[in-house]
C-alpha positions as MATLAB code, in Angstrom:
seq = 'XXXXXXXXXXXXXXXXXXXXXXXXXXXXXXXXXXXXXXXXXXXXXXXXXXXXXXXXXXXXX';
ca = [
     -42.402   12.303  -12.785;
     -39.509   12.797  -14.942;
     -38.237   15.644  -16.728;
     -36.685   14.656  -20.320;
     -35.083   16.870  -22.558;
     -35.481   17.250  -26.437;
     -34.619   19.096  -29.732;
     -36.783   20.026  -32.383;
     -35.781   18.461  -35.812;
     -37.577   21.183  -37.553;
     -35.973   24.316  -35.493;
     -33.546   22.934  -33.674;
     -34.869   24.268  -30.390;
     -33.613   22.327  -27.110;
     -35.850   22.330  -24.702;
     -37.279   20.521  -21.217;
     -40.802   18.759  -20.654;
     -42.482   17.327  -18.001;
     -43.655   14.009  -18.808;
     -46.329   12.172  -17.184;
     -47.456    9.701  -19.962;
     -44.798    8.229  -21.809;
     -46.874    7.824  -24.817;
     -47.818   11.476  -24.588;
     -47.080   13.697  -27.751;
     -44.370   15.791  -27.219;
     -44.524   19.685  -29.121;
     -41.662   22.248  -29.755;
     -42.666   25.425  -27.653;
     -41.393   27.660  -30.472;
     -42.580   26.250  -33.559;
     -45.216   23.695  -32.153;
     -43.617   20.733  -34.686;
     -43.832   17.275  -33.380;
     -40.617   16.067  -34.661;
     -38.498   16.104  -31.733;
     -36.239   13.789  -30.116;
     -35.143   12.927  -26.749;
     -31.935   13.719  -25.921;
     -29.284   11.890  -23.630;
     -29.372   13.921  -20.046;
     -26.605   14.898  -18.074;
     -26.710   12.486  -14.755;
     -26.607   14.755  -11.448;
     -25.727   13.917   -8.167;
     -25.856   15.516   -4.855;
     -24.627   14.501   -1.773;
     -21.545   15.602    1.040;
     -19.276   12.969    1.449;
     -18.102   14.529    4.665;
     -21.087   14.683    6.216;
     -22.572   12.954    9.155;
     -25.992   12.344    8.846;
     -27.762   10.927    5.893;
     -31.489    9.615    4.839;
     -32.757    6.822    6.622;
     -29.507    7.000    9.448;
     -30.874    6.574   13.015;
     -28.188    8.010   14.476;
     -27.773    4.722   16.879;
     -24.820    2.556   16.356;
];
């Protein structure tokens, strides 16, 4: 389920909201408007470049 962010037109409040319907309306926690928009996120990535193991590795050759 994934996590979008958004601003409030009305107050300019950023905030974060678990989505589970896309079509589901989305509400300012500060000023409950309904004119928000979803912002562009940040892509994250995690991983060790070094490291030896890694999901789905047996560990045969």
């Amino acid at each position: 389920m994934p996590i979008y962010e958004y601003e409030c037109k009305d107050c300019k409040n950023i905030f974060s909201k678990l989505v589970i319907k896309q079509d589901a309306k989305v509400e300012c926690p500060s000023c409950k408007s309904q004119n928000v928009e979803k912002k562009m996120s940040k892509v994250s990535s995690v991983g060790n470049a070094g490291s030896t193991s890694s999901c789905g590795h047996s560990g045969f050759s």
